[in-house]
C-alpha positions as CSV (number, residue, x, y, z in Angstrom):
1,X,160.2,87.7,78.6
2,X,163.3,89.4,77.9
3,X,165.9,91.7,80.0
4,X,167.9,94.3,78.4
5,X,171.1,96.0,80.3
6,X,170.9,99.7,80.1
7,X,172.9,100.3,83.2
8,X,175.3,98.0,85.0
9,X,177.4,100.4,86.8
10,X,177.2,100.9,90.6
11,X,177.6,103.9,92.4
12,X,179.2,106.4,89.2
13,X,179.3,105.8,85.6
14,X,182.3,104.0,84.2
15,X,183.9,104.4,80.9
16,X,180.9,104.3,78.5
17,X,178.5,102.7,80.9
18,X,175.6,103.9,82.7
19,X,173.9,103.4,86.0
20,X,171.7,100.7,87.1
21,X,169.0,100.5,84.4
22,X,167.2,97.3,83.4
23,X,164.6,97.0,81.2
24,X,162.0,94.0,80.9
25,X,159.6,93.3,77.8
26,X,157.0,90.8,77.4
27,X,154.5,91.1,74.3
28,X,153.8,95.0,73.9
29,X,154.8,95.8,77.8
30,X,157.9,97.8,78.6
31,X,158.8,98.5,82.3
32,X,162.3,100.0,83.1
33,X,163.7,98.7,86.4
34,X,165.6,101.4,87.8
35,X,166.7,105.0,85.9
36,X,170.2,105.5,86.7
37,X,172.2,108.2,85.2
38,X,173.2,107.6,81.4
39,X,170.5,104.8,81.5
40,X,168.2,106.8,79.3
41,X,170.8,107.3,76.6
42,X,171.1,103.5,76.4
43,X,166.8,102.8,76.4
44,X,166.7,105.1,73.6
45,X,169.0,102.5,71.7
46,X,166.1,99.8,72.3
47,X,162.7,101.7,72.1
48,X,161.7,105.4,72.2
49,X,161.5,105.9,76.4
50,X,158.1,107.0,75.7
51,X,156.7,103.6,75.3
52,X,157.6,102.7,78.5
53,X,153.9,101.6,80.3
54,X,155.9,101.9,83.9
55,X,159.4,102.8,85.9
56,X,160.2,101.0,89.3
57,X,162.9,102.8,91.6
58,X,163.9,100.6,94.3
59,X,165.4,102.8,96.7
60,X,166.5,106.4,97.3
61,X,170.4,106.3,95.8
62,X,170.6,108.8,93.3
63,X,172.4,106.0,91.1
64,X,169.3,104.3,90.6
65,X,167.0,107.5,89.9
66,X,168.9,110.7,88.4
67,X,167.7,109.9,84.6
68,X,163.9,110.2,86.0
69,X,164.7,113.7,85.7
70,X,165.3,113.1,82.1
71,X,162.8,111.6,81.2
72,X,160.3,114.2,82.9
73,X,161.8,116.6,80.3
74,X,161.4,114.0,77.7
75,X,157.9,113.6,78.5
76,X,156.6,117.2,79.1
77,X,158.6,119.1,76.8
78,X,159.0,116.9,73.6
79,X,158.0,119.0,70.6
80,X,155.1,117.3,69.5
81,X,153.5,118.1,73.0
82,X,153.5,116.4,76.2
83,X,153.5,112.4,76.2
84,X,152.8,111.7,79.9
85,X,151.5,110.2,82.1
86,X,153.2,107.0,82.9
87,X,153.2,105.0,86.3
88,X,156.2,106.0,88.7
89,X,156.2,103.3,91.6
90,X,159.2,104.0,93.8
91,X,159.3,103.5,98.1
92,X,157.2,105.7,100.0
93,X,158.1,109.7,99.8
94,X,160.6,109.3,97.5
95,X,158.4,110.9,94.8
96,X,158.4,114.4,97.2
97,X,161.8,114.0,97.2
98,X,162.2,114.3,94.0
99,X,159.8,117.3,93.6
100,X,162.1,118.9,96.3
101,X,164.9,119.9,93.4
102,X,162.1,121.2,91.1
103,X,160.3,124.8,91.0
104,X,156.8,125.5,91.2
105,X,156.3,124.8,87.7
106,X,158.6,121.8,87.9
107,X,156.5,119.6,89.9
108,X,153.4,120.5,89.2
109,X,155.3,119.5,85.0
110,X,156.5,116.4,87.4
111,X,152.9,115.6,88.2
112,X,151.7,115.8,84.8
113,X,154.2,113.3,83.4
114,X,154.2,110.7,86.4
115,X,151.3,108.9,88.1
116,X,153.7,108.0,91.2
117,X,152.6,105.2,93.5
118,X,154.4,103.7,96.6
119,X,155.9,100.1,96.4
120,X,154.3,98.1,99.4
121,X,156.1,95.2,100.5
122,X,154.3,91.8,99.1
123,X,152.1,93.9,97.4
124,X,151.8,93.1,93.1
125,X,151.2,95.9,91.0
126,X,149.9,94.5,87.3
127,X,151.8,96.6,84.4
128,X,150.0,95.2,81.3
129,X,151.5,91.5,81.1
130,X,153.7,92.0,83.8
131,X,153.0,90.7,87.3
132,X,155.8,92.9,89.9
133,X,155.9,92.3,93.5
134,X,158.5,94.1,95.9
135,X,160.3,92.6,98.7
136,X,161.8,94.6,101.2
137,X,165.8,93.9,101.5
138,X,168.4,94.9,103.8
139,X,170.4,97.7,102.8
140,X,171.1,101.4,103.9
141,X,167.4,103.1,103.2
142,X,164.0,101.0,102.7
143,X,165.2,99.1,99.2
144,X,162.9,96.8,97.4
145,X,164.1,93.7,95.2
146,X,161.4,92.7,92.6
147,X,160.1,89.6,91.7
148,X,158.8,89.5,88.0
149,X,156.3,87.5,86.6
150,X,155.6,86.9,82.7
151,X,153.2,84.4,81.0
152,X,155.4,81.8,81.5
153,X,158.9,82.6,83.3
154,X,160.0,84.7,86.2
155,X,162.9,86.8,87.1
156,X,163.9,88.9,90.0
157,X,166.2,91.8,90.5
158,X,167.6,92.3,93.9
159,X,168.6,95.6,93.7
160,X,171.0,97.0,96.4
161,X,171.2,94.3,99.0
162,X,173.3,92.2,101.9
163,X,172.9,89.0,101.1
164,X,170.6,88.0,104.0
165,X,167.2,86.5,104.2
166,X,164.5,88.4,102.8
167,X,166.3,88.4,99.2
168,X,167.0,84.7,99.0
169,X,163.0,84.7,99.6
170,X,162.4,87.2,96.8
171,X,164.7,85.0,94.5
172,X,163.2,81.6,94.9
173,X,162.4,79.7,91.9
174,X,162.9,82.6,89.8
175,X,164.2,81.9,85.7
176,X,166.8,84.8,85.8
177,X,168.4,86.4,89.1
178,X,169.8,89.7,88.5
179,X,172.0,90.2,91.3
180,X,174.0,93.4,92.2
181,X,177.7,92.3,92.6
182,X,178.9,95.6,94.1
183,X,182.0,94.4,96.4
184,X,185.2,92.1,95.2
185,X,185.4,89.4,97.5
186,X,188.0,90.7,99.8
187,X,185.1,93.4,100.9
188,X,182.5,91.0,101.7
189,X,180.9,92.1,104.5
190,X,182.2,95.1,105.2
191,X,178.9,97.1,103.1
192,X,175.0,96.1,103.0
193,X,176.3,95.1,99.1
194,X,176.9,91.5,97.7
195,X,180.2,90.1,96.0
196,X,179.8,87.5,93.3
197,X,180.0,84.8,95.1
198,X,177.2,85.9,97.4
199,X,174.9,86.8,94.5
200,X,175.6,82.9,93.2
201,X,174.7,81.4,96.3
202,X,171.4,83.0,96.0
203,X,171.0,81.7,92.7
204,X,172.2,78.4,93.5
205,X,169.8,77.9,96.3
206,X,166.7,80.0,94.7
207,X,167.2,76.8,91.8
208,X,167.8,80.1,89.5
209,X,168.3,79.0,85.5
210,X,170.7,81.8,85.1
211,X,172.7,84.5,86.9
212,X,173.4,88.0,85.6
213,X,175.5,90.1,87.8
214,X,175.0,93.8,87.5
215,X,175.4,96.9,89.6
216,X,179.5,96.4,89.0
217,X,181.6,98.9,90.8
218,X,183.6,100.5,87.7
219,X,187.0,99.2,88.4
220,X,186.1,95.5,89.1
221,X,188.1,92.7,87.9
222,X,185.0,91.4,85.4
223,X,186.7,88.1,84.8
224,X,187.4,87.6,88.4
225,X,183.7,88.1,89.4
226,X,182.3,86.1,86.8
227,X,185.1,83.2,87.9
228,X,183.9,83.6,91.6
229,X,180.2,82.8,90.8
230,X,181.0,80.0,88.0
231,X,182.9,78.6,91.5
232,X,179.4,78.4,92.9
233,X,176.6,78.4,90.6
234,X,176.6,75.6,87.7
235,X,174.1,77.7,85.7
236,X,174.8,80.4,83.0
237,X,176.7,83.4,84.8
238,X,177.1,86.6,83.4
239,X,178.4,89.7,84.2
240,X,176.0,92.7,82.7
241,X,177.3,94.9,79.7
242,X,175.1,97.8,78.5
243,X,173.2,96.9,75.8
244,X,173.3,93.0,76.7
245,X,170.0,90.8,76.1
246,X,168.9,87.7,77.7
247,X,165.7,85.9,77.0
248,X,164.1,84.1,79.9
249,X,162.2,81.4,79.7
């Protein structure tokens, strides 16, 4: 299995970053973990975005769905015709919601390029050799970490989170934890978000084989978060560039 960075930023897009984007191959399956804005831009680097077999959105933040937009153009309007459907598996309603910014026109365009289904909480949905099952997490709206399973190896992405019970049980045993860092330490607490430290206790205790930190609030100290988890977790740490590629076995 392998994880490509196509947006690490939280919240707004920093200097040549995008937002949270994330997107997981194994064999001929492509499934993009969140479609934050810019994170298109950055797919398009890797493969053509119309390869992509599915899209998970894990909560309602526009910093984690904005470039479905583009990529509803991409797929209706392209000029060899349109390229749709692909699955679109995001909390329940949020798939209305989205239709509510479009015309007439625009969602029924909307329906022809998604098949949208609703993540259910323990539930796996099979995208060709990918086995995906959301767990619900603490944070502001119903948000859903995912727990990834390939061939042989396992990763899960916690998505927007405190770092509280239900996504220490969606990260255990996993290969790779991809762990939002949002806050510096000195915030900890104070927002259903995780510092660095945070994410590497969860790593630490899930028996993780590596930590990547993403979801990095623009004007972090990157050295300083990645210093904070090494403090904690003996594994690999890193701390998510765009365009960055780990292989997980």
């Amino acid at each position: 299995m392998k994880l490509t960075e196509v947006g690490s930023s939280a919240s707004y897009a920093g200097p040549g970053q995008a937002c949270s984007g994330h997107l997981v191959q194994e064999g001929d399956t492509n499934v993009l973990l969140d479609c934050g804005n810019g994170a298109l831009a950055n797919l398009a680097h890797v493969i053509d975005p119309i390869e992509l077999d599915a899209v998970f959105i894990t909560h309602e933040h526009p910093d984690h769905f904005l470039d479905v937009y583009a990529l509803w153009a991409m797929l209706n309007y392209a000029p060899q015709g349109p390229a749709g459907p692909i699955d679109l598996i995001v909390p329940a309603g949020l798939g209305d919601t989205m239709k509510g910014l479009l015309g007439d026109r625009g969602r029924s365009d909307f329906d022809a390029a998604f098949r949208v289904r609703a993540l259910v909480p323990g539930e796996t949905i099979q995208v060709g050799r990918l086995a995906i099952t959301p767990h619900q997490v603490e944070h502001t709206d119903a948000s859903f970490a995912l727990a990834v399973q390939g061939a042989t190896s396992r990763m899960c992405y916690t998505s927007d989170t405190a770092a509280t019970d239900p996504v220490r049980q969606a990260a255990q045993g996993c290969d790779l934890l991809l762990a939002e860092a949002t806050l510096p330490e000195e915030y900890a607490g104070r927002a259903p978000h995780m510092t660095a430290r945070q994410a590497a206790e969860i790593a630490r205790d899930a028996g993780a084989g590596q930590l990547v930190l993403t979801h990095i609030w623009p004007t972090n100290d990157r050295i300083a978060l990645a210093r904070d988890a090494k403090s904690v977790f003996s594994g690999p740490v890193h701390v998510a560039r765009e365009m960055d590629e780990f292989q997980i076995d």
